[in-house]
C-alpha positions as CSV (number, residue, x, y, z in Angstrom):
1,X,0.0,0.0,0.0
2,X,1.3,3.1,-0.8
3,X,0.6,6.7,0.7
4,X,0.0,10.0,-0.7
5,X,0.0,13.4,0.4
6,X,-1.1,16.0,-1.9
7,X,-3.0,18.5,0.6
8,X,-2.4,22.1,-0.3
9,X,-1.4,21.4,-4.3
10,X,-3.5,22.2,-6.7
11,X,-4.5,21.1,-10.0
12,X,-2.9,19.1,-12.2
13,X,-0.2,18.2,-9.7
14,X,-2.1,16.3,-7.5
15,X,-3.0,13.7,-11.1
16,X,0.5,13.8,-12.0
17,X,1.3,12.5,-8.6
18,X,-1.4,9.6,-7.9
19,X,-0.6,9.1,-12.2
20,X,3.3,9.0,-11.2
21,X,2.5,6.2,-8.2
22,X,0.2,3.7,-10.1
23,X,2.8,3.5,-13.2
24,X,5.6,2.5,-10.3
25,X,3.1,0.2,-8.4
26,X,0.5,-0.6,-10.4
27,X,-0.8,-3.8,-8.5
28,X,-0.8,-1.7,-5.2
29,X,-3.6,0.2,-3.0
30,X,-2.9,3.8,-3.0
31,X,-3.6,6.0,-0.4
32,X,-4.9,9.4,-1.8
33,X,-5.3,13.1,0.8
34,X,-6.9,15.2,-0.7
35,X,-8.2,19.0,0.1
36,X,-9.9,20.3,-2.7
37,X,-13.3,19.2,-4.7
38,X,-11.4,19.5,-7.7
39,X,-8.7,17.6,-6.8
40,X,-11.0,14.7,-5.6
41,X,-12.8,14.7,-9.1
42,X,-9.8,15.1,-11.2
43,X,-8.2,12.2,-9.2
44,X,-11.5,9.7,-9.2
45,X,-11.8,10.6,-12.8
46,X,-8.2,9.3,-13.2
47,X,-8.9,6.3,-11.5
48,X,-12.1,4.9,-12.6
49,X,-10.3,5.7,-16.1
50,X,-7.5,2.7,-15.2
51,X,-10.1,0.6,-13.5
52,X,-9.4,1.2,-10.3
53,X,-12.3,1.3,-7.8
54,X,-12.7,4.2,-5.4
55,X,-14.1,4.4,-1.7
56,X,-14.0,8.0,-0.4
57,X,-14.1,8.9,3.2
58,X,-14.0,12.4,4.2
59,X,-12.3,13.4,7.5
60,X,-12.4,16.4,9.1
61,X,-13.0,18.6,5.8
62,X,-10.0,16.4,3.9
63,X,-10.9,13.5,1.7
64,X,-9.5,10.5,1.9
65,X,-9.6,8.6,-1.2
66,X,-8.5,4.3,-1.5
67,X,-7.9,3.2,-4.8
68,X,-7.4,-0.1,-5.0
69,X,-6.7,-1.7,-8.7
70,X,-9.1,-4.4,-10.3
71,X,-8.1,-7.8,-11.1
């Protein structure tokens, strides 16, 4: 499982990053913070688009998004 942090970036960086990690571990669960809207759709957009499913908690006004790949 891999972990990552992207609170505080804005748009496009926070795809580049959750891109970057599933091309260098693409059979793992990422880990996705998030704190923007946009963020959260750009990077659920990216993932449903690789088949990866997506469960989204929000905590305290951060999401929290799980992508895990499909087999």
């Amino acid at each position: 499982m891999s972990e990552i942090d992207v609170r505080g970036l804005s748009c496009p960086i926070p795809v580049v990053k959750t891109k970057k990690a599933m091309d260098t571990n693409p059979k793992d669960v990422l880990t996705v913070w998030l704190d923007s809207d946009t963020s959260r759709e750009n990077v659920t957009r990216l993932a449903k688009g690789r088949a990866y499913t997506v469960k989204e908690d929000k905590v305290s006004g951060e999401y929290r998004l799980t992508l895990t790949p499909k087999a």
